[in-house]
One Martini backbone bead per residue (centre of mass of N, CA, C, O) as a GRO file, in nm:
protein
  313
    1UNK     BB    1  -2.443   5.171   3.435
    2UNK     BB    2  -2.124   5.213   3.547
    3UNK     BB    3  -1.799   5.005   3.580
    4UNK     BB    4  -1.534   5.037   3.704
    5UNK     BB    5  -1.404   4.758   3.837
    6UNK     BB    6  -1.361   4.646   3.538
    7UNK     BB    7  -1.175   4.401   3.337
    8UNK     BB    8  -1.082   4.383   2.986
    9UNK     BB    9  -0.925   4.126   3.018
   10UNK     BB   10  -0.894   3.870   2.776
   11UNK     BB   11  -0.740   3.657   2.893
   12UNK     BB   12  -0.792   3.647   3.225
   13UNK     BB   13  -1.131   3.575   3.157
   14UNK     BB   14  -1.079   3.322   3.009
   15UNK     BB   15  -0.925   3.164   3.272
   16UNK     BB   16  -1.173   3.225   3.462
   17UNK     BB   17  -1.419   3.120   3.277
   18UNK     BB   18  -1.273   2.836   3.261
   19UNK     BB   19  -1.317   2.779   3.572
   20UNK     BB   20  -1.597   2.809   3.607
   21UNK     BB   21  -1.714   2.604   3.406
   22UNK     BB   22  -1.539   2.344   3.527
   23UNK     BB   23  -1.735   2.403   3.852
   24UNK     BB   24  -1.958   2.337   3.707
   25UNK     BB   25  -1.964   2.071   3.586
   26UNK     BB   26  -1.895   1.911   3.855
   27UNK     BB   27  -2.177   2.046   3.999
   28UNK     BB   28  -2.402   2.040   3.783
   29UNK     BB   29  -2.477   2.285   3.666
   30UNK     BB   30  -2.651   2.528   3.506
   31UNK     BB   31  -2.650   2.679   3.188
   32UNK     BB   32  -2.687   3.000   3.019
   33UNK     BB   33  -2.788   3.093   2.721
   34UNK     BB   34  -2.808   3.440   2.530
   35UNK     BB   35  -2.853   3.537   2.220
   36UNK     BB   36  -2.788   3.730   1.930
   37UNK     BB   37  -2.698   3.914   1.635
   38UNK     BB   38  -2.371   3.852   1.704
   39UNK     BB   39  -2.402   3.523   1.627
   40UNK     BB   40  -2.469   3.557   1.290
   41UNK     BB   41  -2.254   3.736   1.123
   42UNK     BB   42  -2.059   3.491   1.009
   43UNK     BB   43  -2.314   3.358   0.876
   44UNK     BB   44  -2.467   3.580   0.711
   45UNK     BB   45  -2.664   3.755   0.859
   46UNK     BB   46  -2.819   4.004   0.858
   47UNK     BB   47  -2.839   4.360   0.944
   48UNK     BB   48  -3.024   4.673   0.972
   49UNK     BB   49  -2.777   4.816   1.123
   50UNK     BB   50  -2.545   5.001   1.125
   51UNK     BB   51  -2.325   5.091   1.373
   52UNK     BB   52  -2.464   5.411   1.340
   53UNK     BB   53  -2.796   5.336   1.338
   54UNK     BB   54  -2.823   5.311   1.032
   55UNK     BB   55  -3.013   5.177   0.732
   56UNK     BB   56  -2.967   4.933   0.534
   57UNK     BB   57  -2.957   4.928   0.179
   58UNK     BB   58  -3.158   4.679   0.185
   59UNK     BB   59  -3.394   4.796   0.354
   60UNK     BB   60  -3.424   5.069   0.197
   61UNK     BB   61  -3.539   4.949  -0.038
   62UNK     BB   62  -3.798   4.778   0.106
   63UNK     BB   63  -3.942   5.036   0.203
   64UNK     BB   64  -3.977   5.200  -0.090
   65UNK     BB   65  -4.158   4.981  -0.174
   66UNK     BB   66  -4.358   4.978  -0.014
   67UNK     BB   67  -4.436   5.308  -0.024
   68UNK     BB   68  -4.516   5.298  -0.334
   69UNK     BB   69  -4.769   5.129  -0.265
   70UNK     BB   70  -4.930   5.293  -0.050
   71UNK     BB   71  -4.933   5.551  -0.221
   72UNK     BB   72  -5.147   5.386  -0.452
   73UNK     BB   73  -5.341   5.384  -0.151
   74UNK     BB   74  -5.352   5.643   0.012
   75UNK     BB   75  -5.139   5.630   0.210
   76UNK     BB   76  -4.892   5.638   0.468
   77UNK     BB   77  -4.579   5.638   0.522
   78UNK     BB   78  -4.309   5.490   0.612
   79UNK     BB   79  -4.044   5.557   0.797
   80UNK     BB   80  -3.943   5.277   0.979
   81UNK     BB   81  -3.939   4.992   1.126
   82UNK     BB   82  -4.146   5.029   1.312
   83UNK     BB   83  -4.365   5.107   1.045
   84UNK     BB   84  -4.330   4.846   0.906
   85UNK     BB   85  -4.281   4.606   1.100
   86UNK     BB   86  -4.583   4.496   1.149
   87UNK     BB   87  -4.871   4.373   1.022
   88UNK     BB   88  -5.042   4.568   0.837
   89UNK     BB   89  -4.802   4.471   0.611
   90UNK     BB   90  -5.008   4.242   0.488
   91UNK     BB   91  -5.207   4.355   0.337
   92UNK     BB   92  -5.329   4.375   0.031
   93UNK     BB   93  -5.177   4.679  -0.045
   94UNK     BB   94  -4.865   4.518   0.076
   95UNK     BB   95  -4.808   4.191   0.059
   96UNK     BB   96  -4.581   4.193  -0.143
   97UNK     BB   97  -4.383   4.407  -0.021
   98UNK     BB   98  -4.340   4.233   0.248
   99UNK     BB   99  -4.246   3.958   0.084
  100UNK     BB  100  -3.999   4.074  -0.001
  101UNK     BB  101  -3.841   4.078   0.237
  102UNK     BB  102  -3.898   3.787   0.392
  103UNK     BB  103  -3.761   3.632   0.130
  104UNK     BB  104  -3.494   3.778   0.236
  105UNK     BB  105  -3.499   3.643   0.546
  106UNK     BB  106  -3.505   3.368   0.436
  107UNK     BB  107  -3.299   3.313   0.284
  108UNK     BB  108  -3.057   3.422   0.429
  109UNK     BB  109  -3.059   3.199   0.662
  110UNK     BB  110  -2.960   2.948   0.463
  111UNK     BB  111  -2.705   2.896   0.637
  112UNK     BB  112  -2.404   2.801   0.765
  113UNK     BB  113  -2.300   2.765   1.055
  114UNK     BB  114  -2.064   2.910   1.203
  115UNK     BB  115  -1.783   2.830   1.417
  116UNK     BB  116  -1.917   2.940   1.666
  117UNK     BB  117  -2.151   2.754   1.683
  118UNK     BB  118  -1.967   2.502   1.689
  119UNK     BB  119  -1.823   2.551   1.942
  120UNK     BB  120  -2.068   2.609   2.123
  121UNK     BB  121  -2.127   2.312   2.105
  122UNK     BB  122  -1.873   2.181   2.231
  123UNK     BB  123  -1.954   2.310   2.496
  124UNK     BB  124  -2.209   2.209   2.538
  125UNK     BB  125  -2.094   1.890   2.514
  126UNK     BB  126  -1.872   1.908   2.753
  127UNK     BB  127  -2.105   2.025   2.985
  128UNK     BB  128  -2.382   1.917   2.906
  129UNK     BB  129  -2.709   1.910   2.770
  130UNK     BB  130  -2.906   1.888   3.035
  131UNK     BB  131  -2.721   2.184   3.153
  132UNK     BB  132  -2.844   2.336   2.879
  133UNK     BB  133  -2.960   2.664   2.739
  134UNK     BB  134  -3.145   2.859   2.489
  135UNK     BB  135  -3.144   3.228   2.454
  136UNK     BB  136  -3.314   3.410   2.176
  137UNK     BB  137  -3.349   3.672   1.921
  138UNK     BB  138  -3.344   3.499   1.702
  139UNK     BB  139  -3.480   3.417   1.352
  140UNK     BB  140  -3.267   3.157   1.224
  141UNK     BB  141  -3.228   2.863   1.337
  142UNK     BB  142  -2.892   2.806   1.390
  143UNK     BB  143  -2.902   2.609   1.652
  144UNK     BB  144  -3.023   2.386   1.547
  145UNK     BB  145  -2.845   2.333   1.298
  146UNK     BB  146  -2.599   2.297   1.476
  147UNK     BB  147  -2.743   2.059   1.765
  148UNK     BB  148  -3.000   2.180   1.932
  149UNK     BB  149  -3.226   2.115   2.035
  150UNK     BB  150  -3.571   2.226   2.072
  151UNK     BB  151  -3.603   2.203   2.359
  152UNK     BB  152  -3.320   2.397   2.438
  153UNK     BB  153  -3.479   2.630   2.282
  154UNK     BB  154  -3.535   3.010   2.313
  155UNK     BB  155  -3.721   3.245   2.063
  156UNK     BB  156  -3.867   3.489   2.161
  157UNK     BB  157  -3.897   3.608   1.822
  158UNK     BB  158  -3.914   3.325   1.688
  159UNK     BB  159  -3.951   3.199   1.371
  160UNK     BB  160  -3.833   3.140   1.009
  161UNK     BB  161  -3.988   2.830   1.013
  162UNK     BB  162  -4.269   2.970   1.071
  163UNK     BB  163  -4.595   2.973   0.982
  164UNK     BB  164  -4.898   3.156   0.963
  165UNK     BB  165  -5.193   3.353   0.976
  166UNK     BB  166  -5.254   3.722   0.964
  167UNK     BB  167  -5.515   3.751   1.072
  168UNK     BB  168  -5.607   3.510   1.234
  169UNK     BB  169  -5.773   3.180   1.143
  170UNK     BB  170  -5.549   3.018   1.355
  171UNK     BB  171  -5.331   2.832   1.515
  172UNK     BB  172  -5.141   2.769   1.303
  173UNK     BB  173  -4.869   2.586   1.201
  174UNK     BB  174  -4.601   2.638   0.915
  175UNK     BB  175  -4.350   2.480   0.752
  176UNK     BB  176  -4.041   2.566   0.606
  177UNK     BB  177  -3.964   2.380   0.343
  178UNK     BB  178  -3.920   2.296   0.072
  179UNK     BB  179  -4.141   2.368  -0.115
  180UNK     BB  180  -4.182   2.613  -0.040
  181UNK     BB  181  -3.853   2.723  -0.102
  182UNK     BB  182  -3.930   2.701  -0.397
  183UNK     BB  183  -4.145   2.890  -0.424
  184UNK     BB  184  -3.956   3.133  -0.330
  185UNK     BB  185  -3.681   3.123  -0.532
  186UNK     BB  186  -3.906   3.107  -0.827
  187UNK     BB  187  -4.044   3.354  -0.678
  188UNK     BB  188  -4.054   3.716  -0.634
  189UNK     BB  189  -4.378   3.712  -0.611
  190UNK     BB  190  -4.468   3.557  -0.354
  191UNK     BB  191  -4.758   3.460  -0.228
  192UNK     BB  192  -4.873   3.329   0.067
  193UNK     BB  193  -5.143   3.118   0.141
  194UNK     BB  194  -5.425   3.028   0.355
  195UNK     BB  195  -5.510   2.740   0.337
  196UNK     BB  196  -5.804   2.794   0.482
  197UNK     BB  197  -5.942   2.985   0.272
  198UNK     BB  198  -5.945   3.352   0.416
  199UNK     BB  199  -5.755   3.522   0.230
  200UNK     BB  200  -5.505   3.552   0.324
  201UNK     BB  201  -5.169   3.573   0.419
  202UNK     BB  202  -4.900   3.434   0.506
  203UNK     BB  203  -4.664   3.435   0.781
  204UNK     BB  204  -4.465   3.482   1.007
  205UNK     BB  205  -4.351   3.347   1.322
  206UNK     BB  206  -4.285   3.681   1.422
  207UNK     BB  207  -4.183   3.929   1.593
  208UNK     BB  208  -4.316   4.257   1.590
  209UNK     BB  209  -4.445   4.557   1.582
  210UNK     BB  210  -4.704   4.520   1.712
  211UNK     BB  211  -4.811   4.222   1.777
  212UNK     BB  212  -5.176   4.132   1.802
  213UNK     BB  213  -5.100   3.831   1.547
  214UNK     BB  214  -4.952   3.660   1.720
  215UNK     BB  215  -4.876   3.312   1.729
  216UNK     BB  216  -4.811   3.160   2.048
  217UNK     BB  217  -4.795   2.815   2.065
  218UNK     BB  218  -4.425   2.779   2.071
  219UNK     BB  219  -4.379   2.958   2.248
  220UNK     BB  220  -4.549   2.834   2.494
  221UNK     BB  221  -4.322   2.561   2.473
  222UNK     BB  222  -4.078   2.713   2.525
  223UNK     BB  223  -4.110   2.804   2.818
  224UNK     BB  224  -4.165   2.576   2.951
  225UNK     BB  225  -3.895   2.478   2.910
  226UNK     BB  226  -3.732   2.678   3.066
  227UNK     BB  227  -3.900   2.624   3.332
  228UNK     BB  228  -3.798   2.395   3.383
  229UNK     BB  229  -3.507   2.430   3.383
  230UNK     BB  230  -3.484   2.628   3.620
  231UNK     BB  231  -3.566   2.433   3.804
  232UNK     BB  232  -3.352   2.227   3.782
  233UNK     BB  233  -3.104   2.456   3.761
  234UNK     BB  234  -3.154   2.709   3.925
  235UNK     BB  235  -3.301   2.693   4.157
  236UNK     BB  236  -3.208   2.761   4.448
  237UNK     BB  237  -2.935   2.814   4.250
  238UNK     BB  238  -2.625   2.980   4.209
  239UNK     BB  239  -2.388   2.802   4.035
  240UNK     BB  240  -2.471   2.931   3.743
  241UNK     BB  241  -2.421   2.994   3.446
  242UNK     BB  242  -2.368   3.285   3.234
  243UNK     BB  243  -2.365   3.354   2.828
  244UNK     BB  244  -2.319   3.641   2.641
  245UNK     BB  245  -2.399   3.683   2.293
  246UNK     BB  246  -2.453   3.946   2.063
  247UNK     BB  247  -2.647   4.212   2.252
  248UNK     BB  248  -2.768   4.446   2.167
  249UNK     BB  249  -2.878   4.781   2.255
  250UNK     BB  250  -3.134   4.842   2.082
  251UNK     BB  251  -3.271   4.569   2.175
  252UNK     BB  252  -3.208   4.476   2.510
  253UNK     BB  253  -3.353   4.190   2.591
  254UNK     BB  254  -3.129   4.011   2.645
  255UNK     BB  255  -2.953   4.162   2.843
  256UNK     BB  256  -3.197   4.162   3.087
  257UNK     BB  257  -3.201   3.857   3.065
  258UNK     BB  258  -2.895   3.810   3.141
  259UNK     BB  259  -2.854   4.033   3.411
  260UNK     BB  260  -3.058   3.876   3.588
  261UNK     BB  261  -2.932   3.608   3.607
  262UNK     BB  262  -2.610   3.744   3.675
  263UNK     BB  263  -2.718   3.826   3.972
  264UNK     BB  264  -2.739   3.493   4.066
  265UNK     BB  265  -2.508   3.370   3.988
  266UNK     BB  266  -2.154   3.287   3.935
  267UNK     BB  267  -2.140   3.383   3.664
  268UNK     BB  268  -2.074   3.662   3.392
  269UNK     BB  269  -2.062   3.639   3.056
  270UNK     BB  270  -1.966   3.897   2.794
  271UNK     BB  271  -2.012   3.905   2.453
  272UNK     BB  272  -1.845   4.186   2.304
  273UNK     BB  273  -1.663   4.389   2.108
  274UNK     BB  274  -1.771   4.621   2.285
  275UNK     BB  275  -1.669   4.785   2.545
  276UNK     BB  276  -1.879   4.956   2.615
  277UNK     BB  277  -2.099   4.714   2.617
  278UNK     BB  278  -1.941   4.573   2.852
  279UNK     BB  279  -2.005   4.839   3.070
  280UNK     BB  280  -2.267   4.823   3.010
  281UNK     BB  281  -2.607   4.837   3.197
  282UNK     BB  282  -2.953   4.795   3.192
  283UNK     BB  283  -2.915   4.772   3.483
  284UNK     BB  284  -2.839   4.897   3.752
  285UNK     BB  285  -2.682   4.716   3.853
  286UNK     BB  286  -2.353   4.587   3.974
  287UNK     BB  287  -2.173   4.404   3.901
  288UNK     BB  288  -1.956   4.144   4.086
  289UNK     BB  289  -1.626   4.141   4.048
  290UNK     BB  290  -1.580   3.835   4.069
  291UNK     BB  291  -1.800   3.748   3.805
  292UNK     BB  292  -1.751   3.909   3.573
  293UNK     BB  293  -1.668   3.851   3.192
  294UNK     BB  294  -1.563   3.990   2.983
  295UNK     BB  295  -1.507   3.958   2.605
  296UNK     BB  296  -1.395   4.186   2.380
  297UNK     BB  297  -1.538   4.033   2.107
  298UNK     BB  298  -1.613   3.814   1.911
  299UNK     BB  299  -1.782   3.465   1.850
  300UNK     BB  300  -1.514   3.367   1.717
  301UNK     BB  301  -1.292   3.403   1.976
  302UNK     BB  302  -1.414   3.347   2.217
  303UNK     BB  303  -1.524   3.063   2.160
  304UNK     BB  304  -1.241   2.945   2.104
  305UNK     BB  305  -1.072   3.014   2.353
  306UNK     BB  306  -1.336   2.836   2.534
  307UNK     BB  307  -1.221   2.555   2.399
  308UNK     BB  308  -0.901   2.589   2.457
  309UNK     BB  309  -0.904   2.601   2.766
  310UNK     BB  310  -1.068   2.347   2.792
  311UNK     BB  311  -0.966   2.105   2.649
  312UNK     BB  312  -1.127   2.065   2.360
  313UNK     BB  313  -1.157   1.845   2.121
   0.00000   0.00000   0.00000
């Protein structure tokens, strides 16, 4: 649904969403932050997908390195993402190559939440910490490192900072820890084992394409929390603030649940660089002409905008 009536003045909904967010704080009302893959991209976390939604080619190398593998077990080749990044790439005869992306993908998040997150954090510490929540399809631990308690985030896809046993041969979770870490810096060829003998490898803790072997009690934990919160802030209550930053299209789950909360809510804030990702809704319905405040910039631009408006120190 394309939304004709939308202004994409950045000043003014600036302007607008920092009134918005004043009248928020002072009702004590609930915000709820949504982010996406453009979230992290200033501080340098890889996305899969170049602007033209063709495969990067690290991602290239990884598959190439992949399909190497399978052809000399006699398999059918991975054509895309979709059919490398499974369960099944766990398996002996991939565990090695599946492990050198994971590898790459673990290694890469470690890196300094940029100006971006450390902004959303003194938003949130401005609105008031007990009255705020993060959903992320992100799984590079970013909020938290950057001093989001982890009780007020939920991951929807996971996170790279806990492993599984890849079986499973029971519902543990492993810290990804220093240990860990040098371990993986040190050996460009490790696969980690199940700790509990069962002869698997250990993944990550991350939802992939068809993953009916992901172990969900973390995630079950984080649904709690945020359920919790809705119940305490949301519930029964409109005036409540939605935040979306750096959600794409190619996997719309943030922009649905984002968006499903902002025609609940009293303001629906959508950061996002491209217009047309600002204008165009996954959901059938147009926001109301008064509430949808787009943002048409990167999460580091917009975010010092709403913490210079709100004269934040």
């Amino acid at each position: 649904a394309m939304a004709e009536h939308i202004s994409l003045d950045f000043d003014e909904n600036i302007e607008r969403a920092c009134a918005k967010i004043r009248k928020g704080k002072e009702e004590g009302a609930g915000m709820i932050i949504l982010t996406g893959a453009g979230m992290s991209v200033l501080s340098g976390v890889p996305v899969f997908r170049n602007a033209d939604g063709s495969i990067s080619a690290d991602f290239a190398r990884f598959l190439k390195g992949y399909n190497e593998a399978r052809k000399r077990h006699g398999m059918d080749p991975a054509e895309d993402w979709f059919d490398f990044s499974v369960p099944q790439m766990f398996k002996k005869e991939t565990e090695l190559e599946a492990w050198h992306y994971w590898r790459w993908r673990i290694l890469r998040t470690l890196v300094q939440p940029s100006s971006d997150y450390t902004n959303l954090m003194r938003l949130v510490q401005f609105y008031g910490n007990e009255n705020t929540f993060i959903v992320t399809s992100n799984c590079d631990g970013l909020h938290e490192s950057a001093g989001m308690p982890s009780s007020k985030i939920q991951e929807i896809h996971g996170s790279l900072s806990r492993l599984q046993c890849s079986r499973p041969c029971g519902r543990e979770l492993y810290p990804v820890d220093n240990e860990f870490l040098e371990k993986l810096r040190a050996d460009e060829n490790f696969v980690p084992r199940c700790p509990k003998g069962c002869g698997s490898c250990l993944r990550p803790n991350v939802m992939i394409f068809g993953d009916f072997l992901l172990v969900h009690s973390h995630l079950a934990e984080q649904q709690a929390n945020l359920e919790r919160f809705e119940e305490k802030c949301l519930d029964n209550e409109t005036n409540f603030i939605v935040l979306e930053i750096g959600a794409g299209v190619v996997v719309p789950s943030i922009r649905y649940t984002a968006e499903k909360y902002g025609s609940i809510g009293d303001c629906f804030i959508r950061v996002n660089p491209s217009s047309n990702e600002c204008v165009k809704m996954q959901n059938i319905s147009t926001p109301p002409k008064d509430k949808y405040l787009p943002l048409v910039a990167r999460s580091d631009k917009a975010l010092s905008s709403l913490c210079e408006g709100l004269n934040i120190p």
